[in-house]
N, C-alpha and C positions, 0 to 999 in steps of 0.2 A: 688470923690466918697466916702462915707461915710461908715464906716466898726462897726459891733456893735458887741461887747462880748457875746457869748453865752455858757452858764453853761455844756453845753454837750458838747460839743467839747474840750476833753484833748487833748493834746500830751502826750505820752510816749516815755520813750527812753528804750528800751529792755532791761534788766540789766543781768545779767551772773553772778553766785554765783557759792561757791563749798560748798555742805554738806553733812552728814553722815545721812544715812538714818534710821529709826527705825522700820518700820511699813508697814506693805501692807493693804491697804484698801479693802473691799470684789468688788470694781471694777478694783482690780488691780492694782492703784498706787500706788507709795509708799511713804508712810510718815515722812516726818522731822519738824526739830523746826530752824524757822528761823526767827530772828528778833520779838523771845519771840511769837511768829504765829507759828501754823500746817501751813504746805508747803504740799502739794499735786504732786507728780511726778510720769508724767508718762514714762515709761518705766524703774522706778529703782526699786530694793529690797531690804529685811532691810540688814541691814548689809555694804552696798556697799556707800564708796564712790563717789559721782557724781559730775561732771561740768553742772549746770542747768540753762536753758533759760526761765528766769520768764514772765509767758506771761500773767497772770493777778494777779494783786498784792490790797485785799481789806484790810478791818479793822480788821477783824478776822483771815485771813486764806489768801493764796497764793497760786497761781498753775503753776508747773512748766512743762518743756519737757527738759529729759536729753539729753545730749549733746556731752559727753562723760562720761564713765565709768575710772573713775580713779582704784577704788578697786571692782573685781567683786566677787557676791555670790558665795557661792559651791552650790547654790539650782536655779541657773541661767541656764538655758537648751537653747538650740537650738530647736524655732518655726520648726515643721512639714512642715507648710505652706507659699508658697513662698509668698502670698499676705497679710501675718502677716503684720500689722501696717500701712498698707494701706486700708485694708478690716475691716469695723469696726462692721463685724461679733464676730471676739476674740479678747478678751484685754488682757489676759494670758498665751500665749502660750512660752512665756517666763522666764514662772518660773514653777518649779518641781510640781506634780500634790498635794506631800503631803503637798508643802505651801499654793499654792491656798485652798485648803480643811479647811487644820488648821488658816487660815485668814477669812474664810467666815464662822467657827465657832467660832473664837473668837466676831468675829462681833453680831452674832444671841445671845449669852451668854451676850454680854455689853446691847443689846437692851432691851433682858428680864430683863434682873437685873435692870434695871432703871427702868422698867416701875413697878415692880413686889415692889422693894423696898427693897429684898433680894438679895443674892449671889444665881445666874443660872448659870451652866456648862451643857455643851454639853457634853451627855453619848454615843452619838458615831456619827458615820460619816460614813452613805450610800454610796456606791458612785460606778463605776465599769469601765471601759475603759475611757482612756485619750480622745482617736481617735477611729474613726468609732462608734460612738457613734447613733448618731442623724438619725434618721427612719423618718424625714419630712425638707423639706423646702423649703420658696417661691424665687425666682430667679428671681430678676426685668429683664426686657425687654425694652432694649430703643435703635433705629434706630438711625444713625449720619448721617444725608444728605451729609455732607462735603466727608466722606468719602466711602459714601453708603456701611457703617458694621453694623452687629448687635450688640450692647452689652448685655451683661450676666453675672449678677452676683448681690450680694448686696452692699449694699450702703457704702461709705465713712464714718469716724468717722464725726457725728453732720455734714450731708451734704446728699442731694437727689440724690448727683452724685455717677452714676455707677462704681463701680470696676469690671473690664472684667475677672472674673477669668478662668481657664485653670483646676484646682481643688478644692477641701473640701475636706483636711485629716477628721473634725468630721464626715464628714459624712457615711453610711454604705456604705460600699464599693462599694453594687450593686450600688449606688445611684448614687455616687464619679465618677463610670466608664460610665455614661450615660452623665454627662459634656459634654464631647468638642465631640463627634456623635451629643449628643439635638443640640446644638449647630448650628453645621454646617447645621441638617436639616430645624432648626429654619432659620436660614440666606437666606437657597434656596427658604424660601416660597414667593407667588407673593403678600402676604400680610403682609411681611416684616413690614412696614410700619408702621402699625395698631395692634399690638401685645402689652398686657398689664403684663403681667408675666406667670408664669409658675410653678406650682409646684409639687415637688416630694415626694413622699411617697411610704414607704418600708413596706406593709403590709403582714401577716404569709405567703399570699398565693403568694406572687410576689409583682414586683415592680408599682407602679400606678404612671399617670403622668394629669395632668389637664393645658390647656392652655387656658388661659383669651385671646380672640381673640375680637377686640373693631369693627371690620365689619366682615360681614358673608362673611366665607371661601368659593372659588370657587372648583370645582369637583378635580381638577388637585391639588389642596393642600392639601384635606382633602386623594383625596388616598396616597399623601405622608406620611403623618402625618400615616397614616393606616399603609404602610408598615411598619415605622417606627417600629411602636407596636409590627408587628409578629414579624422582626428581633430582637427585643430584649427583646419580651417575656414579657411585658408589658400592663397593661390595660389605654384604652385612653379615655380620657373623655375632650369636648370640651366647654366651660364656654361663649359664649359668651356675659353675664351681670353676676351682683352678684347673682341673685335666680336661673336664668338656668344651668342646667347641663347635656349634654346631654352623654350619654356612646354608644362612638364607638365601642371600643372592649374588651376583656376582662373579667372574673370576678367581680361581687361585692367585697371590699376588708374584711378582717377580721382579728383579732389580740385577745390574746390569756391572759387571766389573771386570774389564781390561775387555770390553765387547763381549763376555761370556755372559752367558742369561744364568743367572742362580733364582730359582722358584725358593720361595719362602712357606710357610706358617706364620700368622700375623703373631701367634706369640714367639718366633722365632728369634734369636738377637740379628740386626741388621745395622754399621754402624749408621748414623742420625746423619752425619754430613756427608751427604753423596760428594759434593766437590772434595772435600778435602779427601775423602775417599781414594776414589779416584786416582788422585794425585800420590795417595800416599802406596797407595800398590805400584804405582810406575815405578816410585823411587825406590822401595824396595827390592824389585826385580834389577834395577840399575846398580844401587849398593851390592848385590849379591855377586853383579859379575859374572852372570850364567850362562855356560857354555854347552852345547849340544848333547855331551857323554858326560854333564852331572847328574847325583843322583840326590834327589832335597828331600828333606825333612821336615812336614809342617806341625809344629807343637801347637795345641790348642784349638784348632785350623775351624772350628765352627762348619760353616756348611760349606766352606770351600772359595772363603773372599780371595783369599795366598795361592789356595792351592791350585785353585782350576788356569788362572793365569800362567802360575808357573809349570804347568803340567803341557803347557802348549810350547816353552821352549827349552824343555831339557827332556832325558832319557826317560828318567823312572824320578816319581813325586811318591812320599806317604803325606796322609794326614791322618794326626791322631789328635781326638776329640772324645773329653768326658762325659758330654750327651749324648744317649745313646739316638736320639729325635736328628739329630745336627749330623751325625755319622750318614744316618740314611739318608736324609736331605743330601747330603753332599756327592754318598755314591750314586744319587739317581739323579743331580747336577752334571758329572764327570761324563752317565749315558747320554742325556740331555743334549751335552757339547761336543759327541762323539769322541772322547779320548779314554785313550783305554790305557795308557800308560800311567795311572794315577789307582791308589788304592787307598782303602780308608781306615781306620781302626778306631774300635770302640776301648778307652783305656784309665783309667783313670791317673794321672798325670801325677798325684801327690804319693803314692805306691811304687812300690820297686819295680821296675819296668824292663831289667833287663834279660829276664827270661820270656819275654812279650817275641813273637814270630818277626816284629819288624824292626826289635833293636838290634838288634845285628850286623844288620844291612851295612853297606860301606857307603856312607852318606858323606858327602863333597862339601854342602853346603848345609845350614840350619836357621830357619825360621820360625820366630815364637811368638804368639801375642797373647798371655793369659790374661786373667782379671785382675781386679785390684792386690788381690793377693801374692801375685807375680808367680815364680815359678820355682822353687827353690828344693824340690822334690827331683826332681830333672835336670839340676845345673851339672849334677856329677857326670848322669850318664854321658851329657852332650859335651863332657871335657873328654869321656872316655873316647866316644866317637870321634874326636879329633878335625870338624871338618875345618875345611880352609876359612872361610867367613860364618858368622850368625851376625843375621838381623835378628833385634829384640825390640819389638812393637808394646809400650807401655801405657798404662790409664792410670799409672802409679808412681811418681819418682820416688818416694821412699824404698818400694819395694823394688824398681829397677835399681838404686845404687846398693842394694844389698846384694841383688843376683851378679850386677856388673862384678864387682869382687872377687867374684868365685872364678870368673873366667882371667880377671885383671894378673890373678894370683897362680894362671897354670897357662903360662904363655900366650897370653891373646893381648893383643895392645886396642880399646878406641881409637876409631877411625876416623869416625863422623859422627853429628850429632843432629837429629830436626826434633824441633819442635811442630807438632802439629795442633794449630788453632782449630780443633774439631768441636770447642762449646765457645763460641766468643760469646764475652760478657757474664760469663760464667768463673769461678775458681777450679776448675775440672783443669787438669794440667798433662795432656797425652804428648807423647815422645816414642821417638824411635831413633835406634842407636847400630850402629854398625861395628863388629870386632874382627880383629884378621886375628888369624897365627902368626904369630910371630916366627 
């Protein structure tokens, strides 16, 4: 039988090195120099000698898993959580909160400085609880015939397989102590089976919970699921496809920013860290420098976290938002908090916008916080409109030092620079950045 060479097929043989580490990367690795290459490891910090098991080795760069800790950090902590480094929910709970911080601002400062051409520093660092943090999240659902259980929890690092957790130190506590009761209720149902996730959310007025159910619930589960709700005080809502949502009990939910009440939809986006929230709309409004007779522009503005704030101290606020769900939310938020000086527009952001009824407007100021994707459909118009400041609210540095650019390059100079700690223990890297006219 005839056997033919084929170019994909390496062998490797595992290799095992010891190095000194220099550097945490903002996902949490840490970084060394090996064999004149960055090395990539994870579970080590700078400073710490490591025994590492090189698991892919290219032309550039190397990535390892340590193996042993020869010399360990003083900034080296004990994980909260007992399903650390099996749960590839955190990749940080391993190291002190102030180096994760001061890693993921060194990172945001290298990006702009490159892309900028100048020296960027980070003027400070948001940030507020390590743990109990996090006021949302989704929790796959997957049955095991073998052993007829249910599992619960999130997924494995780069893998679809379940990790069965028991806890979430991030999470608020209400949220944390509803674990393993969901759980068990979740298991008793006769539609075990057929169950697609579930998700929690910690809104002002109490806890919410929504269950993706992939066939319709019979009487005997849904009054489970009901009791469920009273005994722990809870509002229920049952999803059975992506657009339906039906509310069994409960309140609508709502949540709370610069003292304004914004009502939600639990599939609604709401950011996850109310503290760091909070704080990052103050500084916002601060950065912006808003005076009585401006007139601002909220890009992306979702249901109104920027806008209803800002609408309480200047003349005339728009916000324009891609969803058209987020638009109406926001306009019946604005009646909610009685101001009437604030409009909303349904638009899509990545299209030419300037024949749009509110690109016109003679806007002072401009405030942006798109998605990952940044905003790069809209940098022109917002050079066109000229105003005196934009804040640019980021979940992205790549894609913020790309939009920074376009303003860098038509008279606007950075100003300021935060880092917002809105996932500690996480490589999730959010930022917000202030530009004047020059």
């Amino acid at each position: 039988m005839a056997q033919f060479y084929s170019a994909k097929r390496r062998v490797t043989t595992r290799q095992t090195v010891t190095v000194t580490v220099d550097d945490l990367d903002l996902f949490g690795q840490g970084v060394a120099r090996h064999n004149g290459k960055a090395m990539f490891i994870s579970g080590a910090l700078p400073g710490e000698q490591v025994e590492v098991d090189i698991t892919e080795d290219k032309r550039q760069f190397s990535r390892g898993k340590a193996r042993r800790i020869l010399t360990a950090s003083e900034q080296r902590v004990k994980p909260l959580c007992p399903h650390f480094s099996h749960c590839g929910g955190c990749q940080q709970q391993h190291a002190a909160l102030p180096l994760q911080q001061q890693s993921k601002a060194s990172a945001l400062a290298r990006m702009l400085s490159r892309e900028s051409g100048q020296p960027v520093a980070v003027d400070e660092i948001i940030g507020g609880s390590a743990y109990g943090y996090r006021r949302r999240a989704r929790l796959g659902l997957n049955y095991q015939p073998k052993n007829q259980t249910l599992q619960m929890g999130f997924r494995k690092p780069a893998s679809n397989d379940l990790v069965n957790i028991t806890q979430c130190p991030i999470l608020k506590p209400e949220l944390n102590a509803l674990i393993q009761p969901l759980h068990q209720c979740l298991g008793s149902l006769q539609a075990v089976r057929r169950l697609g996730h579930v998700e929690l959310v910690l809104a002002d007025n109490g806890p919410l919970l929504v269950l993706r159910h992939l066939d319709a619930l019979n009487a005997a589960d849904r009054l489970k699921l009901e009791q469920f709700s009273h005994k722990h005080q809870l509002a229920l809502f049952l999803a059975p496809d992506s657009d339906k949502l039906e509310q069994v009990s409960g309140e609508m939910p709502y949540y709370q920013s610069d003292r304004m009440k914004l009502t939600f939809s639990p599939r609604d986006f709401i950011q996850v860290n109310d503290q760091v929230n909070q704080q990052m709309v103050a500084q916002a409004l601060a950065w912006l420098d808003l005076q009585p007779d401006d007139k601002v522009l909220d890009l992306f503005c979702g249901m109104g976290n920027f806008t209803l704030p800002l609408a309480k101290l200047v003349q005339n606020v728009v916000g324009v938002e891609g969803v058209a769900a987020l638009v109406a939310k926001g306009a019946y938020n604005a009646q909610l908090n009685n101001l009437s000086n604030v409009t909303f527009y349904h638009q899509n952001l990545e299209e030419d916008v300037t024949r749009q009824p509110w690109a016109a407007q003679g806007f002072t100021k401009v405030l942006l916080d798109p998605a990952r994707a940044g905003a790069p459909g809209v940098m022109q118009h917002i050079i066109k409109l000229a105003p005196q400041r934009v804040v640019y609210v980021s979940c992205n540095p790549t894609t913020l030092a790309r939009d920074s650019q376009t303003l860098l390059t038509s008279g606007y100079q950075l100003e300021r620079v935060a880092m917002l700690d809105m996932f500690p223990h996480t490589g999730h890297l959010e930022s917000m950045v202030l530009f004047s006219k020059t």
